[in-house]
NUDO-850641 format. One record per residue (C-alpha): x negated, y negated, z negated; residue in one letter. Coordinates in steps of 0.5 Angstrom, whole numbers, padded with zeros to 4 digits, always signed. Layout:
BEGIN
XYZA...
end
This chain:
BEGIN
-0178-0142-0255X-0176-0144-0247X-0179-0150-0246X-0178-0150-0239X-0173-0154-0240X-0178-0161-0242X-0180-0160-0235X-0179-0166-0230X-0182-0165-0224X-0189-0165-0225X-0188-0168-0232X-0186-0167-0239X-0181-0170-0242X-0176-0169-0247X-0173-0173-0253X-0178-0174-0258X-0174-0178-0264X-0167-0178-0267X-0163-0183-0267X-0159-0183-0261X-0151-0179-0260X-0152-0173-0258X-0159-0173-0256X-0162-0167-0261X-0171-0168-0261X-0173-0162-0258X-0180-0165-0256X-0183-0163-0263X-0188-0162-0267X-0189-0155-0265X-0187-0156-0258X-0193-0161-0257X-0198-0157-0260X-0197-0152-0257X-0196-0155-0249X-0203-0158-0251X-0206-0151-0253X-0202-0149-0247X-0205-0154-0242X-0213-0153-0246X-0212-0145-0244X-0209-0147-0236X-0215-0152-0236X-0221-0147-0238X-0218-0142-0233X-0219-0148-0228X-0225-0151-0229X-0228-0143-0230X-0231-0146-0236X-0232-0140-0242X-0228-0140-0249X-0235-0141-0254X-0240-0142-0249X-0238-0149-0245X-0236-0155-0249X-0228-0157-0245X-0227-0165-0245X-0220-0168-0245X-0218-0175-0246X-0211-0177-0249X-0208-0184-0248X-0201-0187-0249X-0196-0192-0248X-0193-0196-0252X-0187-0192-0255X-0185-0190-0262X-0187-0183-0262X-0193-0184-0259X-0198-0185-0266X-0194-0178-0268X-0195-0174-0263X-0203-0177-0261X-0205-0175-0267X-0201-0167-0265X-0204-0166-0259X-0212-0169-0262X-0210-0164-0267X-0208-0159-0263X-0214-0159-0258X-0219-0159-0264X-0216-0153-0267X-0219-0149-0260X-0225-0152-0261X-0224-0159-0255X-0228-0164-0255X-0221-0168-0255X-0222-0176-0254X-0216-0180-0258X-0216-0187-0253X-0211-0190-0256X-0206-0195-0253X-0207-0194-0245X-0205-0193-0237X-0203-0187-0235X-0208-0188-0228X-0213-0190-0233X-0212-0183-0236X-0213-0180-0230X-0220-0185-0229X-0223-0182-0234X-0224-0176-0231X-0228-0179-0226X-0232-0186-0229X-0239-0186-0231X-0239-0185-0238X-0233-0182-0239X-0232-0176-0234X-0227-0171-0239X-0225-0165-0235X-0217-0167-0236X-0214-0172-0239X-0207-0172-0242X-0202-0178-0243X-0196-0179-0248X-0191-0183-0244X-0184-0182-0241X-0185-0188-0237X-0179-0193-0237X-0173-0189-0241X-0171-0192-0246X-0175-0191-0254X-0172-0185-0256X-0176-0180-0251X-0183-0179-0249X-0187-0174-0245X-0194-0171-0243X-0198-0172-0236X-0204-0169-0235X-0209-0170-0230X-0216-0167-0227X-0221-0168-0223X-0218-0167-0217X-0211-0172-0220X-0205-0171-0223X-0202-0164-0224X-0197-0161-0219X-0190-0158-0222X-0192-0151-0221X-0199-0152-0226X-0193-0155-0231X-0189-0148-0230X-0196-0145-0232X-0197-0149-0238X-0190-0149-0240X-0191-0141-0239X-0196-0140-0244X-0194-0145-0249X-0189-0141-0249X-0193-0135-0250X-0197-0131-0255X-0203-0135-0255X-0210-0132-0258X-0214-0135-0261X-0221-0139-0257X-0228-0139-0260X-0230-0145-0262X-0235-0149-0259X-0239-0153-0263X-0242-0159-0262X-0238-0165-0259X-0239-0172-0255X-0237-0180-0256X-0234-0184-0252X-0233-0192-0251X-0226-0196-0251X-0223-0193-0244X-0218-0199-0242X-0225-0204-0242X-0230-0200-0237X-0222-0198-0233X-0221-0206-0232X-0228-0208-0231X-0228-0203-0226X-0222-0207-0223X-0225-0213-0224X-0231-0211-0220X-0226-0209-0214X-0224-0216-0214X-0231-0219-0215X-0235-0214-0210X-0229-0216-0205X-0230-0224-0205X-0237-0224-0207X-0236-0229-0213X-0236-0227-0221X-0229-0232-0222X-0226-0231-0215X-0219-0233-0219X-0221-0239-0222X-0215-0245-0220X-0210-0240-0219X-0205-0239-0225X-0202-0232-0224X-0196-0230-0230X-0196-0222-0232X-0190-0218-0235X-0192-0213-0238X-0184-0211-0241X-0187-0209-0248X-0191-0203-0246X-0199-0201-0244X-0199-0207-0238X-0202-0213-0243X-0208-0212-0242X-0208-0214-0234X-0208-0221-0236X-0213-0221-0242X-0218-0216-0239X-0217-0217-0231X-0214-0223-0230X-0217-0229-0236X-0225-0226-0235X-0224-0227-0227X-0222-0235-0228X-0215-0234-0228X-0209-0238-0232X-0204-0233-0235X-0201-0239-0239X-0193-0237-0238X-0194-0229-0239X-0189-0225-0242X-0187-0219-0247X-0195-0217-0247X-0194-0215-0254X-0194-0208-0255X-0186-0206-0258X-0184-0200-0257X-0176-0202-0258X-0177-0205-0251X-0173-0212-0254X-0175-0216-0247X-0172-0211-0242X-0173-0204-0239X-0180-0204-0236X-0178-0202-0230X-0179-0205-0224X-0174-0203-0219X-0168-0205-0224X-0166-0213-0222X-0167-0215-0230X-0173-0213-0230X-0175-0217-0224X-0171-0223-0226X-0175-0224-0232X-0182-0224-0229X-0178-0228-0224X-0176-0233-0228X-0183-0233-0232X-0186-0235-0225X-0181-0241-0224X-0181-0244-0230X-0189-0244-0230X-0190-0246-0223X-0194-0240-0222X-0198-0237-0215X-0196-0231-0217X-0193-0226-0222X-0194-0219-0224X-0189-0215-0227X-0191-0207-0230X-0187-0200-0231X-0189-0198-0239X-0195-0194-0237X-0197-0198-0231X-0197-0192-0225X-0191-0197-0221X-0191-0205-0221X-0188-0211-0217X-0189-0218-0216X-0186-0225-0214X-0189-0230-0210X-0190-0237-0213X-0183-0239-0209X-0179-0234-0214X-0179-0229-0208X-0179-0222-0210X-0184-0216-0208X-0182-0210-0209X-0178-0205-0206X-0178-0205-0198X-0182-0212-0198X-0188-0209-0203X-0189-0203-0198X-0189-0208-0192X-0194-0212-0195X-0199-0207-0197X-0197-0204-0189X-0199-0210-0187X-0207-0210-0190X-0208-0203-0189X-0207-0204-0182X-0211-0210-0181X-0216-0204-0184X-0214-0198-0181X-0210-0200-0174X-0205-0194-0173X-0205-0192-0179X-0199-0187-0182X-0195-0190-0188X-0191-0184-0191X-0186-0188-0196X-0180-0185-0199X-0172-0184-0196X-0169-0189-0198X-0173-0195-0193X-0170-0200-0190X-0169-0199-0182X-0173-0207-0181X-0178-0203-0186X-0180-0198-0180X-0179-0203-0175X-0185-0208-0178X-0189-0202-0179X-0188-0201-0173X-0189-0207-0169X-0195-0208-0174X-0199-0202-0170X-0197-0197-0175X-0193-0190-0176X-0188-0190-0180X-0186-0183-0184X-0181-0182-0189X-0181-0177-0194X-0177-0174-0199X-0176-0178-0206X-0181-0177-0211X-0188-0180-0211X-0191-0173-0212X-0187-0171-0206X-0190-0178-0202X-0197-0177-0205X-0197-0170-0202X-0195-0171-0195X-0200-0176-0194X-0205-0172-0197X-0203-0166-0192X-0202-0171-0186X-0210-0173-0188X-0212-0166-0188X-0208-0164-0181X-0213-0170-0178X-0207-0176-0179X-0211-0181-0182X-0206-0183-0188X-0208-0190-0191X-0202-0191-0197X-0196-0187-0200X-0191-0191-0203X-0184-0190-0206X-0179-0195-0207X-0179-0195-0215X-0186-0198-0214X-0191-0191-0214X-0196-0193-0209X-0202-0189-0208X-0209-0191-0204X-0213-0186-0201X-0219-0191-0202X-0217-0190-0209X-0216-0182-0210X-0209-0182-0208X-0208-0185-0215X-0200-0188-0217X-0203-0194-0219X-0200-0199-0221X-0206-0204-0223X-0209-0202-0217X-0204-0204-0212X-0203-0211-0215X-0211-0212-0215X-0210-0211-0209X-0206-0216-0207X-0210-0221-0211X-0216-0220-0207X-0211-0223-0201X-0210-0229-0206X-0217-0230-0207X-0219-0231-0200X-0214-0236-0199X-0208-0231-0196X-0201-0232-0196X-0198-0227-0197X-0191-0230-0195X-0194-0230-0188X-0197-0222-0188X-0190-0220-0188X-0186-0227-0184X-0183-0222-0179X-0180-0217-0184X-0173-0217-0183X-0169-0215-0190X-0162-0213-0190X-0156-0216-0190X-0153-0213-0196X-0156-0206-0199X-0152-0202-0205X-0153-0197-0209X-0149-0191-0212X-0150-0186-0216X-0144-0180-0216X-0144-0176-0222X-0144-0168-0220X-0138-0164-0226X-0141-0158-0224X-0145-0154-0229X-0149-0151-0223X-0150-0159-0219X-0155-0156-0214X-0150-0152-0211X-0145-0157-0211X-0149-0162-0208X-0152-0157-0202X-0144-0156-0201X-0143-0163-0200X-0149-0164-0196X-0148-0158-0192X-0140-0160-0191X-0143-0168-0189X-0148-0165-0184X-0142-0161-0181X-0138-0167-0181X-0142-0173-0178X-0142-0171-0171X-0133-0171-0171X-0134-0178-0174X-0133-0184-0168X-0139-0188-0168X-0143-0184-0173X-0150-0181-0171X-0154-0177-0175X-0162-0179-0176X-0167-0174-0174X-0173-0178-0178X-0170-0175-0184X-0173-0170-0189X-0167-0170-0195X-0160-0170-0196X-0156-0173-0189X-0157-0180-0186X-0153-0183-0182X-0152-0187-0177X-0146-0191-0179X-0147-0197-0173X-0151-0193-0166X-0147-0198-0162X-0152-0204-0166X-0156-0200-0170X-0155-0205-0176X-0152-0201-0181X-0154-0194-0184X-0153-0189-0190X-0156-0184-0194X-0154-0178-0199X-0157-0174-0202X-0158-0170-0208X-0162-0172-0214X-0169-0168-0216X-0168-0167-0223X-0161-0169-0224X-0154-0167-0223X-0153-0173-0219X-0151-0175-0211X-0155-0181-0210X-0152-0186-0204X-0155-0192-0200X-0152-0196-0196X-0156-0202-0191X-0153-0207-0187X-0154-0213-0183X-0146-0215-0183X-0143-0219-0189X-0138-0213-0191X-0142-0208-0188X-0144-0203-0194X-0137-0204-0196X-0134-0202-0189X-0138-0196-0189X-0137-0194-0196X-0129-0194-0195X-0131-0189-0189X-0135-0185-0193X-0130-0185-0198X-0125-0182-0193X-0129-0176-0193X-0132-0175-0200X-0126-0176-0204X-0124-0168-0202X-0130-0167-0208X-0126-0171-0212X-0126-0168-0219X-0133-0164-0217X-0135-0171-0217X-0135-0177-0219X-0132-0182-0214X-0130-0189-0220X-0135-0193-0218X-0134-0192-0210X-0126-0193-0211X-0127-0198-0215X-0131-0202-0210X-0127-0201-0204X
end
């Protein structure tokens, strides 16, 4: 079978249940099986251990989805057909997956987690992780290849290990951050901390971090795992998700409130007056304490960053370097900045993933917000760590549907034609601090009002942001744009622009 086609990225993802028009399942039994036994043969050969000889170890984790008991107990099943030692732990954290390969006690040589993240009940995926993090998209094309294939069978290896529960030794390690770093056992006691885990792997934060830390969490919301998501899509760049939380937060007089994605990788937060952390203002609070903790630090984030975002990275003594979307893309350039001798503290999209080089640079969404929990216990606001961030007056979003079966090659047209066309439009500058798509300069005069276009990374989409700092702006630089793009109309979709303008 071609199984390319379930690659997304550096993931697996595909539709593991029927249900939904015009979605055929194609993450079948089969196909996990044998990307399972494709991943054992992949992580022989990388870890140089030898097929009959050397016991290999894999954990298997998985978020709250439907599908999810069904296909643990295929890909079990499949890896102890080879002779692994496979782990079945349950519901879990896709960073506490990639844990497991290194807290004492468990030590895996791979781990794979069953998620799609935060798409919607009928799909699910894989990701896998080693030692050494999660696995670039040319190590997915490998194991899709000899899923694919003719697989011989291994020698078995005799012999196999036990384990302890993975989520109780992974927030008791995010316990003792919190404890090691305030010298006290219950640093959150007198603070009343609300979390919405939107009906995914992310309840366990308030039961097994927060409560034993002395925290209240009376007012938390969609802890319970359902894997029909009934509250909310559990994602925290999208306004309903952040409404929920921030109502929780509200209407029980909390101090601060965390909101998770699915499998916990990405998080938000708001602030005990309902302002919202996520986003533009998530990076800058986190800027704000790594630079406290490494002056001059670079700060790599994605290329959809606000101007005021780079202005207070800035004047915060920091580098601010913007990359292209996607939280590998992200993690990477700081990993590659760090090698060059550039010393690069934090990774962050602004979907939320957000990487520490203190913390193996893994996208961690429990991570992130124990660290701002830290703050909290010493009595910081957070409110006053990023007073001077200037937000934008207005930001919208679009996103243009590509009609064309070959969408990379129109896209990279449209992009190339913009690119061409910018310097003839009066009073637009194009960006150089740019490393996607065409970022323009819609206002050189002020410099209040930008916008970027650019080509999705998986799908056939042209995605389009627009920032001001004029009411009426976006809708000011949208009608010229327009102007230009509506040439492509009928490669490309243009309805909600036009019906915007």
């Amino acid at each position: 079978m071609n199984y390319s086609k379930l690659q997304n990225g550096s993931d697996v993802r595909g539709v593991a249940l029927p249900g939904v028009p015009g979605k055929e399942v194609n993450l079948t039994e089969d196909a996990v099986r044998n990307i399972t036994r494709g991943f054992v043969r992949w992580l022989y050969q990388k870890t140089g251990k030898i097929p009959g000889k050397d016991l290999l170890t894999i954990a298997v984790g998985r978020d709250s989805r439907l599908s999810g008991p069904e296909m643990m107990y295929w890909t079990v099943t499949a890896a102890e057909r080879d002779g692994i030692a496979a782990a079945d732990m349950g519901l879990a954290s896709t960073p506490a997956m990639f844990m497991s390969t290194v807290l004492p006690g468990f030590l895996f040589d791979g781990a794979i987690m069953l998620t799609a993240s935060h798409l919607p009940w009928e799909r699910n995926g894989m990701k896998f992780f080693t030692r050494e993090g999660g696995l670039e998209s040319t190590d997915i094309r490998e194991i899709l290849r000899i899923a694919a294939s003719p697989m011989e069978e291994l020698k078995k290896t005799r012999g196999s290990r036990q384990w302890g529960n993975l989520m109780d030794a992974y927030a008791a390690h995010l316990r003792k951050l919190i404890q090691d770093a305030t010298g006290e056992e219950t640093p959150l006691k007198g603070l009343h901390i609300v979390v919405d885990a939107g009906n995914g792997a992310g309840g366990f934060y308030a039961s097994s971090v927060l409560e034993p830390l002395g925290a209240d969490t009376s007012g938390s919301v969609l802890l319970t795992p359902d894997g029909h998501f009934p509250g909310h899509i559990p994602n925290p760049e999208l306004p309903e998700a952040m409404e929920s939380i921030r109502n929780a937060v509200l209407s029980s007089h909390a101090d601060f409130g965390i909101i998770f994605d699915t499998d916990v990788d990405r998080a938000g937060a708001v602030l005990s007056d309902g302002r919202e952390l996520n986003r533009n203002s998530l990076i800058a609070v986190l800027s704000a304490i790594l630079l406290r903790e490494h002056p001059g630090t670079t700060i790599v984030t994605d290329s959809i960053t606000s101007t005021g975002l780079a202005d207070f990275i800035r004047e915060k003594g920091g580098v601010h370097h913007r990359f292209k979307r996607g939280y590998r893309n992200v993690i990477n350039e700081a990993i590659r900045l760090n090698v060059e001798g550039i010393d690069s503290q934090l990774a962050i999209e602004t979907s939320g993933h957000a990487a520490m080089k203190e913390n193996y640079f893994l996208d961690d969404g429990a991570y992130v917000v124990t660290r701002l929990l830290v703050e909290l216990a010493k009595g910081t606001l957070l409110q006053d760590l990023i007073a001077d961030l200037k937000e934008p007056k207005e930001a919208k979003e679009y996103r243009f549907d590509i009609l064309e079966e070959d969408f990379k090659s129109c896209g990279s047209e449209i992009l190339a034609a913009l690119q061409e066309y910018v310097p003839q439009k009066k009073g637009w500058e194009m960006l150089s601090d740019n490393h996607e798509g065409v970022r323009v300069n819609a206002d050189p005069a002020s410099g209040n009002g930008w916008f970027l276009l650019r080509l999705s990374l998986h799908d056939p989409i042209l995605p389009l942001n627009i920032e001001s700092d004029e009411e009426g702006g976006t809708k000011k630089i949208a009608a010229d744009l327009y102007s230009f793009l509506k040439h492509y109309e009928g490669r490309i979709r243009l309805d909600v622009l036009k019906n915007d303008l």
